[in-house]
C-alpha positions as CSV (number, residue, x, y, z in Angstrom):
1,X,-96.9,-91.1,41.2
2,X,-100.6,-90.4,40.8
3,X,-102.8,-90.7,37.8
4,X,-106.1,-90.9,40.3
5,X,-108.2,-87.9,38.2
6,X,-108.0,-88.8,34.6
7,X,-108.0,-85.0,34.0
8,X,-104.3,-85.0,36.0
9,X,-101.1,-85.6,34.3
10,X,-99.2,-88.4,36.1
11,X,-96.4,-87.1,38.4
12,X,-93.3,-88.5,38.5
13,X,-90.4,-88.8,40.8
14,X,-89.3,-89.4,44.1
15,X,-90.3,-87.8,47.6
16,X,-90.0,-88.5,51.2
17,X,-93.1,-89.6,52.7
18,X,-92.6,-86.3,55.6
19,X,-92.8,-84.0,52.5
20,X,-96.4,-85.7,51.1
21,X,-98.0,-82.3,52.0
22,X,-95.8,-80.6,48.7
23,X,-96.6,-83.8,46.8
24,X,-100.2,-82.5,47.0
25,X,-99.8,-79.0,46.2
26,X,-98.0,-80.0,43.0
27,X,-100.8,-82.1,42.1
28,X,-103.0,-79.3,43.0
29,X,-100.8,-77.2,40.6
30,X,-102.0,-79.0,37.4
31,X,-105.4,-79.6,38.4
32,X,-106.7,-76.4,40.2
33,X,-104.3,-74.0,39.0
34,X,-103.7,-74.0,35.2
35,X,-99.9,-75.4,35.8
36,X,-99.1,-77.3,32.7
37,X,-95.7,-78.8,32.8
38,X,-93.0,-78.1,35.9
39,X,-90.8,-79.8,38.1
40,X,-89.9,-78.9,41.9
41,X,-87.1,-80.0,43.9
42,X,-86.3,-79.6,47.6
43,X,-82.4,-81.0,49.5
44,X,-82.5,-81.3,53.2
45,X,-78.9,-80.9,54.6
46,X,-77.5,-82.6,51.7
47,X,-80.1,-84.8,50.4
48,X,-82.9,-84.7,48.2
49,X,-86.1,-85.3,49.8
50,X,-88.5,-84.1,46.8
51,X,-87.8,-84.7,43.1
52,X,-90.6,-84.4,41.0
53,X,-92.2,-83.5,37.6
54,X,-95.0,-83.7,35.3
55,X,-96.9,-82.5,32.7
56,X,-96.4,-81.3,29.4
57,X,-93.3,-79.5,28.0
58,X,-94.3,-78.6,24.6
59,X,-98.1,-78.7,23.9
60,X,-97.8,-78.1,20.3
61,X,-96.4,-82.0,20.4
62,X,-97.7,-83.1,23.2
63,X,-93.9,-83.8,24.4
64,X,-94.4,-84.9,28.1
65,X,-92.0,-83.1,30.8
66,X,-89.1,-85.7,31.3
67,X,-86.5,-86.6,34.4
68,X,-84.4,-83.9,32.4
69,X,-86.7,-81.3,30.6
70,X,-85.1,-78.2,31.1
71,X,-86.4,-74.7,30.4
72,X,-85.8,-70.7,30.6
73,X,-86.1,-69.7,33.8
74,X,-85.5,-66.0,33.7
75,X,-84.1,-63.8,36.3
76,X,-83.7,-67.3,38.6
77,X,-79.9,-66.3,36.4
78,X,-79.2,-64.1,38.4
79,X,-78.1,-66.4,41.1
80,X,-75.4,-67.8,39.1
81,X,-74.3,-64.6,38.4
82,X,-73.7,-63.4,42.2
83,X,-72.0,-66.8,43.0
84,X,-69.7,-66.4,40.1
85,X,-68.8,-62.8,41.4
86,X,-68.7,-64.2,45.0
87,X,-66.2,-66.9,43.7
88,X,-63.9,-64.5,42.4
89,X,-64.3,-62.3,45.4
90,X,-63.2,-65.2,47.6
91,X,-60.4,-65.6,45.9
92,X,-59.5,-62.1,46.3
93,X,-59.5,-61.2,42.4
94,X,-62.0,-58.1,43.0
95,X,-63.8,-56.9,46.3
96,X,-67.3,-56.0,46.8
97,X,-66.0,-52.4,47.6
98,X,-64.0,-52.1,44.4
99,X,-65.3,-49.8,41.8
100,X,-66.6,-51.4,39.0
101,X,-64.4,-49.1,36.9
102,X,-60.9,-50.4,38.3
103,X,-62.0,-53.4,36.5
104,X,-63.8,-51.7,33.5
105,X,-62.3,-47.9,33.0
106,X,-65.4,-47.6,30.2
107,X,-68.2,-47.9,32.7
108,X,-66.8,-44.4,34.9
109,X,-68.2,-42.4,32.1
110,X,-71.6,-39.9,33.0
111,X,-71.0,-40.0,37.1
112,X,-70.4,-43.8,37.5
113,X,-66.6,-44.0,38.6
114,X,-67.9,-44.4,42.3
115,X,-70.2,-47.2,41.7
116,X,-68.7,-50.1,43.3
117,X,-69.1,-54.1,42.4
118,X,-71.5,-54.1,45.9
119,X,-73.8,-51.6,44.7
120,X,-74.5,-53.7,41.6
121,X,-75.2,-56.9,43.8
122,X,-77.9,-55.1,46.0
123,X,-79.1,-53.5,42.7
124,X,-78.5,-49.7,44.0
125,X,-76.0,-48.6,41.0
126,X,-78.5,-46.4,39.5
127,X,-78.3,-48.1,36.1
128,X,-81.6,-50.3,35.6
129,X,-82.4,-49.4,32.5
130,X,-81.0,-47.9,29.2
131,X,-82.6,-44.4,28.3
132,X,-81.4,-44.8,24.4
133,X,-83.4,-47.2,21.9
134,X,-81.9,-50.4,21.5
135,X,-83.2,-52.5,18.8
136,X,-85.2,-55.5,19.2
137,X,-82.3,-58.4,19.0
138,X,-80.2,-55.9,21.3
139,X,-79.7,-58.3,24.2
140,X,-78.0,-60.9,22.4
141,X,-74.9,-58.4,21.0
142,X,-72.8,-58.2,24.3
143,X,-70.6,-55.6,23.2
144,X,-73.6,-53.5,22.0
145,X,-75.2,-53.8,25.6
146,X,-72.0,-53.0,27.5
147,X,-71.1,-50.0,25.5
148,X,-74.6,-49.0,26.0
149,X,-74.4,-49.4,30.0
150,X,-71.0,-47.5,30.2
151,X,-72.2,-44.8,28.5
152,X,-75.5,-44.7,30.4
153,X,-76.0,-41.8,33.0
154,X,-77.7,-43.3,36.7
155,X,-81.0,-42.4,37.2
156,X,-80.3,-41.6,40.5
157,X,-76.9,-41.1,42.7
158,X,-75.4,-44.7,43.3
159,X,-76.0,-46.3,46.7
160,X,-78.6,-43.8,47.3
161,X,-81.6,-45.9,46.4
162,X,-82.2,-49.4,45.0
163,X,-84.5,-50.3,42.0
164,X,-84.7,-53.6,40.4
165,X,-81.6,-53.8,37.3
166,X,-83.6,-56.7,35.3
167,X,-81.1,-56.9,32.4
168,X,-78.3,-54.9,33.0
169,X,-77.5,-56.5,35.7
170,X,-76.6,-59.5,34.4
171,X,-74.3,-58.1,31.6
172,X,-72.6,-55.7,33.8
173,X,-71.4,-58.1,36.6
174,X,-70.9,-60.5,33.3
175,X,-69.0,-57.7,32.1
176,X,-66.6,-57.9,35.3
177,X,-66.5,-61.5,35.1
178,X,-64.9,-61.2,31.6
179,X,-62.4,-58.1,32.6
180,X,-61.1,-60.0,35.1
181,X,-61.0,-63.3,34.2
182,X,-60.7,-63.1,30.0
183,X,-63.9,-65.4,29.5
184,X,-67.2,-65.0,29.3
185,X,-69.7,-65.5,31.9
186,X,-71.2,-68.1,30.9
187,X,-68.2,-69.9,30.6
188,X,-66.8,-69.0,33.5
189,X,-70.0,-70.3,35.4
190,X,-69.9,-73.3,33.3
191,X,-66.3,-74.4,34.1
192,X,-66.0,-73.2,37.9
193,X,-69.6,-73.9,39.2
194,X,-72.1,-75.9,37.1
195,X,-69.8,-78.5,35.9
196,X,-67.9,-78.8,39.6
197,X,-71.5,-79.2,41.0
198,X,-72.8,-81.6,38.6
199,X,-75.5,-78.9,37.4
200,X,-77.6,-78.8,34.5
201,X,-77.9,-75.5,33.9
202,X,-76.2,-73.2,31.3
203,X,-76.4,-69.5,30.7
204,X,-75.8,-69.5,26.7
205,X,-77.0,-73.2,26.3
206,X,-75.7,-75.7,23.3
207,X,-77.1,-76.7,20.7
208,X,-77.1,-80.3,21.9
209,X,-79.4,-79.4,24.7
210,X,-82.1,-78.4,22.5
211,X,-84.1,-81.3,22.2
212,X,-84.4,-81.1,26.0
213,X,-86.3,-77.5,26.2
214,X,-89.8,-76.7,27.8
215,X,-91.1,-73.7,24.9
216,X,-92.2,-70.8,27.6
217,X,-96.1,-70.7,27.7
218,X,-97.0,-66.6,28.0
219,X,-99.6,-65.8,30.2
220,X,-102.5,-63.6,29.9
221,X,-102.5,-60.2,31.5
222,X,-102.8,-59.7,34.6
223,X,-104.4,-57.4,36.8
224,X,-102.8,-53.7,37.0
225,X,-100.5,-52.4,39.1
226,X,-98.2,-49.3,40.3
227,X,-95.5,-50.6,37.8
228,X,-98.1,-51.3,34.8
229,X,-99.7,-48.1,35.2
230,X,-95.6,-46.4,35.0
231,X,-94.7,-48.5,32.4
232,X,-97.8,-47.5,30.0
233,X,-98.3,-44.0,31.0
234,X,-95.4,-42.3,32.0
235,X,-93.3,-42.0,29.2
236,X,-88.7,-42.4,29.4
237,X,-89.9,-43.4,33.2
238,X,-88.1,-46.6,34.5
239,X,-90.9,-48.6,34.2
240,X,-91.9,-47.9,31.1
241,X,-87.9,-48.5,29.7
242,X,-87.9,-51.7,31.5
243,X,-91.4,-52.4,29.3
244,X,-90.5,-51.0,25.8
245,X,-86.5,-50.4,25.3
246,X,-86.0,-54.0,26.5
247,X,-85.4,-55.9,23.3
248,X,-88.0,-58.6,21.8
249,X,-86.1,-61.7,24.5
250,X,-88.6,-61.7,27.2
251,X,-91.7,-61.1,24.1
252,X,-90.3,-63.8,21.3
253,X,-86.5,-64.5,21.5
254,X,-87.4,-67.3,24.7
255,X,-88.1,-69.4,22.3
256,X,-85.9,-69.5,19.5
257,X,-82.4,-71.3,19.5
258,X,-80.7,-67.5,18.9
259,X,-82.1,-66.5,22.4
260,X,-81.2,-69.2,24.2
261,X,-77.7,-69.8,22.7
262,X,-76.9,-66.0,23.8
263,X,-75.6,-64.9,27.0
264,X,-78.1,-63.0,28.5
265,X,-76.9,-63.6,32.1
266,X,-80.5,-61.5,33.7
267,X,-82.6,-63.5,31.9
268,X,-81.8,-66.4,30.1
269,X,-80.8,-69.1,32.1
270,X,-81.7,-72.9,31.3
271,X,-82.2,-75.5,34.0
272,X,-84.8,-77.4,36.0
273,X,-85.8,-77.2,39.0
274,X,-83.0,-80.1,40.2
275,X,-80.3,-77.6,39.1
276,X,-81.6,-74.7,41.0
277,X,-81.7,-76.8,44.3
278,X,-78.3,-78.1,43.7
279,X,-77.0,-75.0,42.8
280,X,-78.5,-73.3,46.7
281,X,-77.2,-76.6,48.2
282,X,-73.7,-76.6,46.8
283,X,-73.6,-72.6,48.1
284,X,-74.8,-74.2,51.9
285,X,-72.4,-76.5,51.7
286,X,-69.9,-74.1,51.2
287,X,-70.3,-71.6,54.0
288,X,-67.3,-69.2,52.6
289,X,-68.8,-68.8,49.4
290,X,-70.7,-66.1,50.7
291,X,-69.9,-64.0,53.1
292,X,-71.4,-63.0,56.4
293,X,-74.2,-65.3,58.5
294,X,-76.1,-62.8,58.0
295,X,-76.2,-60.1,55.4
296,X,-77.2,-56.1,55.4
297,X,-80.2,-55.7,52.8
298,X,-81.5,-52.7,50.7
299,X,-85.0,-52.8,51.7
300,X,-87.7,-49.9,51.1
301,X,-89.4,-48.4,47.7
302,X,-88.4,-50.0,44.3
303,X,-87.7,-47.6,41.5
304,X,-87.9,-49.7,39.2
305,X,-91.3,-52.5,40.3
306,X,-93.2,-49.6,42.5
307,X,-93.7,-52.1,45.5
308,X,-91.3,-52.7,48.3
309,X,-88.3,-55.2,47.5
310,X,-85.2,-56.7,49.5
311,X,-82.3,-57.2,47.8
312,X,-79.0,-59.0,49.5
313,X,-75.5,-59.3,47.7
314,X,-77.1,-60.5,44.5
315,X,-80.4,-62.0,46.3
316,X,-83.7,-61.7,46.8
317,X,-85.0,-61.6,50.6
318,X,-88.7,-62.4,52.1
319,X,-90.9,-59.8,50.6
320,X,-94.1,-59.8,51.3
321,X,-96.7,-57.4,49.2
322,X,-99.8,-59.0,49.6
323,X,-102.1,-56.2,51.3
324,X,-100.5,-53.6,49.2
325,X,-101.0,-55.5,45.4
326,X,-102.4,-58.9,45.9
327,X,-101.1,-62.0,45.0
328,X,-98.3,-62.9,43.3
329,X,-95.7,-59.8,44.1
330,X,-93.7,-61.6,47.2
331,X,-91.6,-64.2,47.8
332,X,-92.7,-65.5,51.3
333,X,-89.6,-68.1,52.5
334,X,-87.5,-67.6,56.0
335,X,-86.3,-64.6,57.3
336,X,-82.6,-66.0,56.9
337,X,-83.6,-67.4,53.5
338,X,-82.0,-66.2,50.1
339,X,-82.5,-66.8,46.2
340,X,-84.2,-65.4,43.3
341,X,-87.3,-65.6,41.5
342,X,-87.8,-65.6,37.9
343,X,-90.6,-64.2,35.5
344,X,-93.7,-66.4,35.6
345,X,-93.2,-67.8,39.0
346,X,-89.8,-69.7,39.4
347,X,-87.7,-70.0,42.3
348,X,-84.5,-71.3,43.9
349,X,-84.0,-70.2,47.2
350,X,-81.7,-71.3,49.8
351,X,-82.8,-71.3,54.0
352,X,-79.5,-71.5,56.1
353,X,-80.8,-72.8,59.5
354,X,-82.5,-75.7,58.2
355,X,-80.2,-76.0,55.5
356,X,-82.9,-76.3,53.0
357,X,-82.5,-75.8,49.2
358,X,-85.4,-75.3,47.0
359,X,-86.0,-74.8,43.0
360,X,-89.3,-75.1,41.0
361,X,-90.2,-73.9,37.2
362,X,-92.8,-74.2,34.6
363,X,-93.2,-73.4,31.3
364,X,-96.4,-71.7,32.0
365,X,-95.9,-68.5,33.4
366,X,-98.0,-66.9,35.9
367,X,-99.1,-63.4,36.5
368,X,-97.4,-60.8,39.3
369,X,-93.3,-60.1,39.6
370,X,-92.7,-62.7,42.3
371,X,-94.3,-65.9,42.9
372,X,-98.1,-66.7,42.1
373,X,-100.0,-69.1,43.6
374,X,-98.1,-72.0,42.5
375,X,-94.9,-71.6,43.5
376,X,-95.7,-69.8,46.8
377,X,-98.2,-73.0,47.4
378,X,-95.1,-75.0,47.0
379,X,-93.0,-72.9,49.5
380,X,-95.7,-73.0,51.8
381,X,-96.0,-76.8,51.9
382,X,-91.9,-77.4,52.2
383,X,-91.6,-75.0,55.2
384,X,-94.9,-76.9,56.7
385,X,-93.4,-80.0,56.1
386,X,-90.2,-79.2,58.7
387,X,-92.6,-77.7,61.2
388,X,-91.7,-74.6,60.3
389,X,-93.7,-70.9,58.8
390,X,-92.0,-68.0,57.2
391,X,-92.2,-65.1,59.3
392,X,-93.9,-61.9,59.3
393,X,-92.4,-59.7,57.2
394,X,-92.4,-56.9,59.9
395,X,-90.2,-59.3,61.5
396,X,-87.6,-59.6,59.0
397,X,-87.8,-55.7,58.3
398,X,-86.9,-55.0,62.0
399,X,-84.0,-57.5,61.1
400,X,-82.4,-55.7,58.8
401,X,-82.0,-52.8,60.7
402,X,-80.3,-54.3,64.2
């Protein structure tokens, strides 16, 4: 769509002229702010009113980002995860309020027969990390990681706090998913949600899809924070598990076939930035999927990240850090808003009352927990584009407690 600054990779794609304004922020992605291959989507109340990509997806080619370059996008999984629980909990096969050991008699072991399938939604189950070593190819053995987590002893009494759960979350609703349904998760969200909805996205992706992948681009370090400065000097802490007894996926296995083709359902999903706003939109457009219009949220002190997080039925809500850590650790978007981002910077959020759905990724990551600059440039310019601004967070905090 532009090719104006021989410097600027041309975009491609489709928008509607009313959302120009994240047209330009896109453009200013690549050419201000290191971006170098990505895709963002938004749908408007059932249509698509941005569609666009660029770039490059694998600069060690010079592959250029295509209509259907897909790529990791991390903890953005865990979306698909909480609509495949909130699938089976429509249906009435388990209940938030159910204990995850009715299920899975295993996981009661060490003080976790009371830990219900809510409390690991709203990540407050007490299990966010492993206290054992677990080798470096450990995330890819499911029955490993799940004998692991039932033997695992909560770092603190379930529902008491909250702390981020960046892996086993994803294997212990997958977990559930399998107990009660006798296939895996990433079948199961195959067959009941992605192929239904048209998606391309895949948690455990084929072979066939290869050819189609973005490599992940790390970035440099970043500047430190209260979770660096846990994870590198306080030894068995949370954050330093999270950092060092997390397997070699997020370090080296992102981009080889083994990692992908795994089931890794915290981490390794593959899509685009179309899938993740189809994904939201097909959740809009089906207002029983998840419950409540508006849902209770465990907001306060992470003890897992060290910075203030929201978490809601499987979703992150608005956080916003910025005078306590700086950029890049919050997810500004509406204050009825949910989604997820991923490591790096990507997103897929949904906003109920404009019935907006939104996804972006890269294959460049960016520094912080939440979004960077790009993506929350992005954001910024959809939510101006409807005449609309996220509100302050104080806002949304008094919110949660009404």
């Amino acid at each position: 769509m532009n090719d104006r600054n021989p410097c600027m990779p041309t975009i491609y794609g489709e928008v509607d002229p009313a959302f120009d304004a994240v047209t330009a922020e896109f453009e200013r992605n690549f050419a201000e702010r290191g971006e170098v291959g990505a895709s963002v989507c938004v749908i408007l109340d059932g249509r698509p009113v941005v569609d666009l990509w660029g770039g490059v997806a694998d600069p060690a080619t010079g592959r250029a980002w295509e209509r259907d370059t897909v790529g990791v996008v991390f903890s953005c999984t865990k979306a698909a995860v909480a609509l495949c629980i909130h699938l089976l909990s429509r249906s009435g096969e388990i209940d938030p309020n159910m204990p995850v050991s009715r299920v899975w008699p295993e996981f009661a072991a060490n003080g976790k027969g009371d830990i219900t399938i809510g409390m690991l939604l709203d990540h407050s189950a007490g299990i966010p990390v492993l206290s054992a070593p677990i080798g470096p190819k450990a995330l890819q053995d499911w029955d490993f990681m799940t004998g692991r987590i039932a033997e695992q002893t909560p770092f603190w009494r379930p529902g008491t706090r909250h702390g981020y759960h960046p892996v086993t979350f994803g294997h212990t609703l997958g977990e559930v998913v399998r107990r009660v349904t006798g296939v895996s998760i990433g079948s199961f969200f195959a067959t009941e949600i992605a192929e239904p909805m048209g998606l391309d996205f895949w948690i455990g992706l084929p072979e066939q899809i290869e050819p189609r992948i973005a490599p992940i681009i790390t970035a440099a370090p970043g500047p430190t924070t209260p979770f660096l400065e846990a994870a590198l000097h306080q030894r068995g802490s949370i954050p330093n598990l999270f950092v060092f007894n997390s397997g070699d996926f997020a370090r080296t296995g992102v981009n080889t076939r083994a990692g992908r083709a795994a089931e890794i359902p915290g981490a390794n999903g593959v899509t685009n930035a179309r899938g993740l706003a189809r994904l939201y939109a097909g959740a809009l457009q089906d207002p029983d999927l998840i419950p409540g219009e508006r849902f209770p949220t465990s907001p306060g002190f992470d003890e897992t990240l060290h910075m203030s997080t929201r978490f809601d039925r499987g979703f992150m809500r608005a956080m916003d850090n910025h005078a306590a850590l700086g950029d890049g650790h919050s997810m500004r978007v509406g204050a009825h808003a949910y989604g997820h981002c991923g490591s790096g910077g990507s997103i897929g959020f949904a906003d109920p009352a404009p019935r907006l759905s939104v996804g972006y990724t890269m294959n460049k990551l960016g520094h912080g927990t939440l979004l960077n600059e790009r993506g929350q440039a992005l954001v910024d310019a959809v939510y101006r584009s409807l005449g609309l601004s996220a509100p302050p967070i104080r806002h949304q905090l008094e919110q949660d407690h009404q």
